[in-house]
C-alpha positions as CSV (number, residue, x, y, z in Angstrom):
1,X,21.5,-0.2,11.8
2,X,18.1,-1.8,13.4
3,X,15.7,1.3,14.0
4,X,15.1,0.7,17.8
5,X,19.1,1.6,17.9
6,X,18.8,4.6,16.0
7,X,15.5,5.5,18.3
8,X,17.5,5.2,21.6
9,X,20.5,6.9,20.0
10,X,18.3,10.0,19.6
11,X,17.1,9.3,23.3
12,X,20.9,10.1,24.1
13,X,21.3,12.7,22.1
14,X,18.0,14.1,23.4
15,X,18.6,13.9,26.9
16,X,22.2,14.6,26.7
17,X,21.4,17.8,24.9
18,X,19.5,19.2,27.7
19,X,21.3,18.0,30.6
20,X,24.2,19.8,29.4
21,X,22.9,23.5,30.2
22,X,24.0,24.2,33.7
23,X,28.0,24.2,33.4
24,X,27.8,26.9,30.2
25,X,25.3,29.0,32.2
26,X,27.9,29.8,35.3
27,X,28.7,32.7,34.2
28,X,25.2,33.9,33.4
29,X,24.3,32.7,36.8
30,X,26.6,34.9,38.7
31,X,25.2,37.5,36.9
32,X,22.0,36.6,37.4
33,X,21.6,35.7,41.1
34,X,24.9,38.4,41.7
35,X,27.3,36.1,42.8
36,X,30.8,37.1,42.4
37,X,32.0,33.8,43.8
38,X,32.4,31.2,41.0
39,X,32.8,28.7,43.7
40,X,29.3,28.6,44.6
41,X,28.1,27.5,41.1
42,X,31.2,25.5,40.9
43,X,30.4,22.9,43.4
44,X,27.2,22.7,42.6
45,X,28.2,21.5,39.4
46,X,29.9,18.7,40.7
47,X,27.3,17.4,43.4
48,X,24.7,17.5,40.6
49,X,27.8,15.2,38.7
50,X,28.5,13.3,41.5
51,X,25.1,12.2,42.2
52,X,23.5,11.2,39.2
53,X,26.6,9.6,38.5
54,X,26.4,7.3,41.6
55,X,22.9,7.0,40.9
56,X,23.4,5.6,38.0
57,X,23.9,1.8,39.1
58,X,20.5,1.8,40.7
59,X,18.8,3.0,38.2
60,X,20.7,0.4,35.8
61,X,19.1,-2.7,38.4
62,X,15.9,-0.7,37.7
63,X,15.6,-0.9,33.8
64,X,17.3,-4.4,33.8
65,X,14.0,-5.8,36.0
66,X,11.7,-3.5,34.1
67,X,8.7,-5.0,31.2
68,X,8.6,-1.2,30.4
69,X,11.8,-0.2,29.3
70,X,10.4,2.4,26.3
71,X,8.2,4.1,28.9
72,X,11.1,4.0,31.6
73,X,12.9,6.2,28.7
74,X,10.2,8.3,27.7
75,X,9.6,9.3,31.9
76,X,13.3,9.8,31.8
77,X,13.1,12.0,29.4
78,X,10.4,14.3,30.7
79,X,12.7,14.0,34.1
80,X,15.6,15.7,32.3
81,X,13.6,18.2,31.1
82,X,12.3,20.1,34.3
83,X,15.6,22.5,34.1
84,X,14.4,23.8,30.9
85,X,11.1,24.0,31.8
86,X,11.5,25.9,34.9
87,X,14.5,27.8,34.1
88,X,12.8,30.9,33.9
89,X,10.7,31.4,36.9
90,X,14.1,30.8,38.7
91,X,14.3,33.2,41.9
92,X,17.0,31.5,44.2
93,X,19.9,29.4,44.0
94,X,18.1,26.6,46.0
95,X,15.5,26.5,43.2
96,X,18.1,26.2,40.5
97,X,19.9,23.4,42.3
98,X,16.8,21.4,42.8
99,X,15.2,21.8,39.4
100,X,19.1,20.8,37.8
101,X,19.0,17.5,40.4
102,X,16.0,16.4,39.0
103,X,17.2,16.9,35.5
104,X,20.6,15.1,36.1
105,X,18.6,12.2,37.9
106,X,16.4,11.8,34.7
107,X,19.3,11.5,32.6
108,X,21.2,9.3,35.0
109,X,18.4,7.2,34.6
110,X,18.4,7.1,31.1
111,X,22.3,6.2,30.0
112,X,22.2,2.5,31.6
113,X,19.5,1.4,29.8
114,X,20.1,2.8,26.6
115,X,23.7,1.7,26.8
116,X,22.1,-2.2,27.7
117,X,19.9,-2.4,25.3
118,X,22.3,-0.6,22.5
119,X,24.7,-3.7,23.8
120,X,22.3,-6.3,22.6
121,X,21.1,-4.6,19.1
122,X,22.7,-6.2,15.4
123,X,25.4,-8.5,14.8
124,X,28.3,-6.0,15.8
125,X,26.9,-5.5,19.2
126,X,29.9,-3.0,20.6
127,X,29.6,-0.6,17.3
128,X,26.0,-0.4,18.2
129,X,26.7,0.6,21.8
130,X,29.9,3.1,20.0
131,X,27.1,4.7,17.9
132,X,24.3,5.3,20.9
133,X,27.6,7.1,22.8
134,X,28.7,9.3,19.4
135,X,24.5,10.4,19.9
136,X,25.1,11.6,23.7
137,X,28.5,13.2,22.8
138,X,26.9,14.9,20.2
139,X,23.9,16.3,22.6
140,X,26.8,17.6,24.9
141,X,28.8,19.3,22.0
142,X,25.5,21.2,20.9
143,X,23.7,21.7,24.1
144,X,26.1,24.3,25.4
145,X,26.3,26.4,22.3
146,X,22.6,26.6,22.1
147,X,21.6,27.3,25.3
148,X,24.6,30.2,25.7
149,X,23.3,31.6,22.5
150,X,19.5,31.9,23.5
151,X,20.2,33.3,27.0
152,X,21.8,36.0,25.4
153,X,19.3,36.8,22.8
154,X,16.1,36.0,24.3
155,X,14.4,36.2,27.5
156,X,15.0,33.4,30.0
157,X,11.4,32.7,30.4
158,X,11.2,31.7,26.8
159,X,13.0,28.9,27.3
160,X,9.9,27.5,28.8
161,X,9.0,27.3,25.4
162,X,11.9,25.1,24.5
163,X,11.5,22.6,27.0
164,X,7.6,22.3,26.0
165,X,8.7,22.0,21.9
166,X,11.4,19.3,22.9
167,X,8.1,17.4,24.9
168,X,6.0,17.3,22.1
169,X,8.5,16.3,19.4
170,X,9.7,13.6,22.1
171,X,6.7,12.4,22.7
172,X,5.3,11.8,19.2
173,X,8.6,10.3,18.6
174,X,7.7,8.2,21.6
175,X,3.8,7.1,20.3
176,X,5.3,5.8,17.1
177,X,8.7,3.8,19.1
178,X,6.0,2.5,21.5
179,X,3.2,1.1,19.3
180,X,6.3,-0.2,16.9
181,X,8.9,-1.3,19.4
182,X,7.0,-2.6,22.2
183,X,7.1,-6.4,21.6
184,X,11.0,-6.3,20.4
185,X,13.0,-9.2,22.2
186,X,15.6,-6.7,23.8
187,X,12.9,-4.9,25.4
188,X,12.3,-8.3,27.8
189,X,13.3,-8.1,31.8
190,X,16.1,-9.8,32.6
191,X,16.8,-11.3,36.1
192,X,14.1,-9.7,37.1
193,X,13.9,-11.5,40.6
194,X,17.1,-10.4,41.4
195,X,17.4,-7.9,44.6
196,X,19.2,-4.7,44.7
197,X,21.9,-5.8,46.7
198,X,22.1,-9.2,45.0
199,X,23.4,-7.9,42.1
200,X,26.3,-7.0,43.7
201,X,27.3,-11.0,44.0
202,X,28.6,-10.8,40.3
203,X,29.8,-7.2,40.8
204,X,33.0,-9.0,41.2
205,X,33.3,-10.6,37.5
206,X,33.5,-7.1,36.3
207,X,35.3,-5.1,39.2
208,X,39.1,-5.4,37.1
209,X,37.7,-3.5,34.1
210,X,35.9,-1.4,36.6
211,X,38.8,-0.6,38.6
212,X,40.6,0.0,35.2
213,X,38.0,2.5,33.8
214,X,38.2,4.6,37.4
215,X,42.3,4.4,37.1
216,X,41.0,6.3,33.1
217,X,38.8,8.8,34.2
218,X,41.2,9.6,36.9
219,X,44.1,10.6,34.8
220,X,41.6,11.7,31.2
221,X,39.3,14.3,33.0
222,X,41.9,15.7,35.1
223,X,44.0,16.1,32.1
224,X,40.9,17.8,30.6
225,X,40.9,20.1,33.5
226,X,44.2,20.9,33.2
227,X,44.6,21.9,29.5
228,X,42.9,25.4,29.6
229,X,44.8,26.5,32.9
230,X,48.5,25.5,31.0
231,X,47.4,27.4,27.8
232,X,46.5,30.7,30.0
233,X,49.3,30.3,32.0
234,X,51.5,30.6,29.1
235,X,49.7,33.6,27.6
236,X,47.6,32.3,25.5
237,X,44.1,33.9,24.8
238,X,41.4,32.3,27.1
239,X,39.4,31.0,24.1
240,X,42.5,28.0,23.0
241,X,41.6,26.2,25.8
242,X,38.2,26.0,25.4
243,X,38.5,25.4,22.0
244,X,41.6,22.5,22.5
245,X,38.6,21.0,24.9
246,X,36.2,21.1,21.9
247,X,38.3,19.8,19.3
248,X,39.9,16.7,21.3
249,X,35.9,16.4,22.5
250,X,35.2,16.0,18.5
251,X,38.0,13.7,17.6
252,X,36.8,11.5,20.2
253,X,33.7,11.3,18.8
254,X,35.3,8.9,15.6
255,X,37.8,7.6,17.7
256,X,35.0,5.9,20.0
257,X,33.6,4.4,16.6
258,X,37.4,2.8,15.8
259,X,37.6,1.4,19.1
260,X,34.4,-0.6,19.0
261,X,36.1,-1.7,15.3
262,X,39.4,-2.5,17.0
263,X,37.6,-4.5,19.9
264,X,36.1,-7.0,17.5
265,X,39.6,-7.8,16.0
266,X,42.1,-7.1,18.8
267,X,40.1,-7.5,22.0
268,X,39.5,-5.2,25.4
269,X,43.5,-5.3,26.7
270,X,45.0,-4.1,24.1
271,X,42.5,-1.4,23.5
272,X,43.6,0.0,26.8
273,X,47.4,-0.9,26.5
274,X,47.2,1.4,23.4
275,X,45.4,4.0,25.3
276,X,47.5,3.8,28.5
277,X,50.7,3.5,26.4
278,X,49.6,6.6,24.1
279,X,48.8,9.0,26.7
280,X,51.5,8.6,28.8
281,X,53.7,9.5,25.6
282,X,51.5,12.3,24.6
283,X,50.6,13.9,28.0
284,X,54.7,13.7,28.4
285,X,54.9,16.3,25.6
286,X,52.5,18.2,26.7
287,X,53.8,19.0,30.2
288,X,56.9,19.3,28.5
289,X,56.3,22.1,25.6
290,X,55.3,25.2,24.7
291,X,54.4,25.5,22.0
292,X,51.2,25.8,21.0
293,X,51.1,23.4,17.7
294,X,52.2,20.5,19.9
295,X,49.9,21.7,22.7
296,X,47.4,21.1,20.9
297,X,48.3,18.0,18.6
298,X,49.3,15.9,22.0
299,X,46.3,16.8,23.7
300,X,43.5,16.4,20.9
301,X,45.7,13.0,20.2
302,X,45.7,11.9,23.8
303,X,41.8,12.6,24.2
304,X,41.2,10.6,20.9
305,X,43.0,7.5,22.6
306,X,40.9,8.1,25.6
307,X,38.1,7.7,23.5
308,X,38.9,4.7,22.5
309,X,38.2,2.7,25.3
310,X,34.6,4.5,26.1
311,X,32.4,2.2,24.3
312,X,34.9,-0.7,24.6
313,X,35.1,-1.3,28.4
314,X,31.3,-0.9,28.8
315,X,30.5,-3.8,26.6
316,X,33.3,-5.7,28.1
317,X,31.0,-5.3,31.0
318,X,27.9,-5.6,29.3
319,X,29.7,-9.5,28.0
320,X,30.4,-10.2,31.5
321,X,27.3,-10.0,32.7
322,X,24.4,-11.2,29.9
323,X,22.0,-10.9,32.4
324,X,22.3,-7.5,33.6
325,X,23.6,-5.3,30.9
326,X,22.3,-2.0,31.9
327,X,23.5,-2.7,35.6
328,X,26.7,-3.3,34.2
329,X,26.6,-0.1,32.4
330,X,25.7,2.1,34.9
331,X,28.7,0.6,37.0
332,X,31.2,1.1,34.0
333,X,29.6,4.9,33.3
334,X,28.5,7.3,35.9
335,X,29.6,5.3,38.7
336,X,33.4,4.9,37.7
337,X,33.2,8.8,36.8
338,X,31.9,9.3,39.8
339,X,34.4,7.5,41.6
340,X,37.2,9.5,39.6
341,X,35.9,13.0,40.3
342,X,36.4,12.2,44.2
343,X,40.1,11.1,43.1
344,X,40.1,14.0,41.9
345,X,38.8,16.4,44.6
346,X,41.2,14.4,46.4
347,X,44.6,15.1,45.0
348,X,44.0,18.4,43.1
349,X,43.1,19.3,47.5
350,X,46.8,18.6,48.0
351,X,48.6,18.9,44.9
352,X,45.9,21.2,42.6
353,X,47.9,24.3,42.6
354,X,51.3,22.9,41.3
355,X,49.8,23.0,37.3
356,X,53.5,21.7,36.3
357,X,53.2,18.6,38.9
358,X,49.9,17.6,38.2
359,X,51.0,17.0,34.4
360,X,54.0,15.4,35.1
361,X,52.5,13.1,37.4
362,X,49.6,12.6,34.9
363,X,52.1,10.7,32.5
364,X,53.7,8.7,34.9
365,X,50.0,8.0,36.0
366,X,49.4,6.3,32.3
367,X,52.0,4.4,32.8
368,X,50.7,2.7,36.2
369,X,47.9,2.2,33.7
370,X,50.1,0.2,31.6
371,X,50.6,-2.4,34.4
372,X,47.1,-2.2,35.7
373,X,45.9,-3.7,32.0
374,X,48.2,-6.1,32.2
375,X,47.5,-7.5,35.9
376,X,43.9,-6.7,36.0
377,X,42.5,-8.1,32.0
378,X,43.1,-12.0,31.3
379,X,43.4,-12.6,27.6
380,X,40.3,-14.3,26.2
């Protein structure tokens, strides 16, 4: 692996670490502002989603047009770590929201162009791309536990301290990328004339595998959001769902990898196919049983599958359009999660309190997906 990949998988890790703090820290937050409406917190949580995940296609035109694309990730760093750096001296909820935009904006700006340029590094270009994800899922598994731990053994204002550690040890990291990295060939511009709004003339080569990957995130993350409700509802202590979430979060994690593996031999369509197919069979058992073995087996199973086509469909994109990698990115990442979170919003409205419906329908979802690969990804 060439070191400029593993230096921007750390940058995802890194970033991905401490954006990850706010979503943990609800219930501290009620506490700490006394709230007793989760609600509040809630839906701030998913406007800070919603907007650095929108935001993410800019910022992906951005660093494709950029000559400095190891200081546009070391500014995005520092970005992302306001929250941390602030957290402390926190007196309203106004200030919290802020300080958390400007966090989520850094690292918005940071996952398209570390995905492009992972998407051009070695000879087994979607691996690369696999790995830089595994480093960002890895910052998202930790972040939480850490940052739940030290609010409840230290003083919030220490975590001042935390933010200014993670600085220093990112920017020394930085001097040394910099000074080594700065004349690498994937670090070039690339259509750098290219307006905004001109970029969206080839949006259209890569709008069926975008369409695809909103259909995914549709039916994966609210079949993520629906596993801890079912387990409580049947009596089960609150803790299996969160740890269901976790495991099927970790499996995912080497299931990504086999997916970039599969790509290379068996090609984008039947990477979904097998997801599509897969979930629809699993997430049938689970809004079917019980029991808590298969509970758990068909969900960690079905989130593994999803995994499978993380890394895969982005550099699909990333193929289709050579010339704007990171634009391609952001469209295949935030944006499409984006996209599925107001899906979201939108049906759990109507249909959100009906558990039993929403995982029924959730199968029979997968299997639309079924037909969408087929209609919407031409065999190479």
């Amino acid at each position: 692996m060439e070191p400029l990949a593993i230096y921007i998988t750390f940058t995802n890790f890194f970033t991905s670490f401490f954006k990850s703090y706010f979503k943990p820290l609800i219930p501290f937050f009620m506490e700490y502002f006394n709230v007793n409406e989760p609600k509040i917190f809630v839906m701030m949580a998913s406007i800070l989603t919603l907007v650095s995940s929108f935001s993410q296609i800019f910022f992906g035109y951005i660093a494709d047009k950029s000559n400095k694309k190891l200081v546009f990730l070391y500014l995005s760093v520092l970005i992302t770590m306001v929250p941390i750096l602030f957290l402390g001296y926190t007196k309203s909820i106004w200030f919290l929201f802020v300080i958390f935009l400007i966090g989520y904006l850094g690292s918005a700006a940071q996952e398209p162009l570390g995905a492009g340029i992972s998407g051009t590094i070695g000879k087994e270009k979607s691996t690369t791309l696999a790995i830089y994800m595994v480093g960002g899922t890895f910052g998202y598994a930790l972040g939480p536990i850490f940052i739940t731990f030290f609010v409840s053994h230290y003083n919030l204002k220490n975590a001042t301290y935390i933010g200014i550690i993670g600085i220093l040890i990112y920017t020394v990291l930085f001097y040394f990328a910099y000074n080594y990295f700065k004349t690498h060939k994937h670090l070039k511009p690339k259509n750098k004339k290219a307006k905004f709004f001109e970029s969206f003339r080839d949006f259209k080569y890569i709008a069926p595998i975008w369409f695809l990957t909103i259909h995914r995130a549709f039916i994966s993350i609210m079949f993520r959001s629906y596993v801890p409700i079912k387990s409580r509802m049947l009596g089960y202590d609150l803790t299996i769902g969160g740890l269901l979430v976790t495991l099927g979060f970790l499996a995912g994690t080497f299931s990504n990898l086999l997916g970039a593996k599969l790509e290379e031999k068996k090609g984008v369509k039947f990477i979904n196919l097998l997801y599509f197919s897969a979930f629809s069979i699993l997430v049938f058992l689970f809004s079917a049983s019980e029991n808590i073995w298969i509970l758990a087996i068909s969900y960690i199973l079905a989130d593994a599958f999803m995994f499978l086509t993380m890394s895969v469909n982005v550099h699909y994109a990333q193929q289709l359009l050579p010339e704007n990698k990171s634009f391609a990115s952001g469209a295949l990442m935030g944006f499409t999660r984006a996209i599925g979170n107001v899906l979201i919003t939108i049906y759990s409205f109507f249909f959100g309190n009906n558990v039993a419906f929403i995982l029924n329908s959730l199968w029979i979802f997968g299997i639309f997906g079924i037909i969408l690969t087929i209609i919407l990804i031409k065999n190479k």
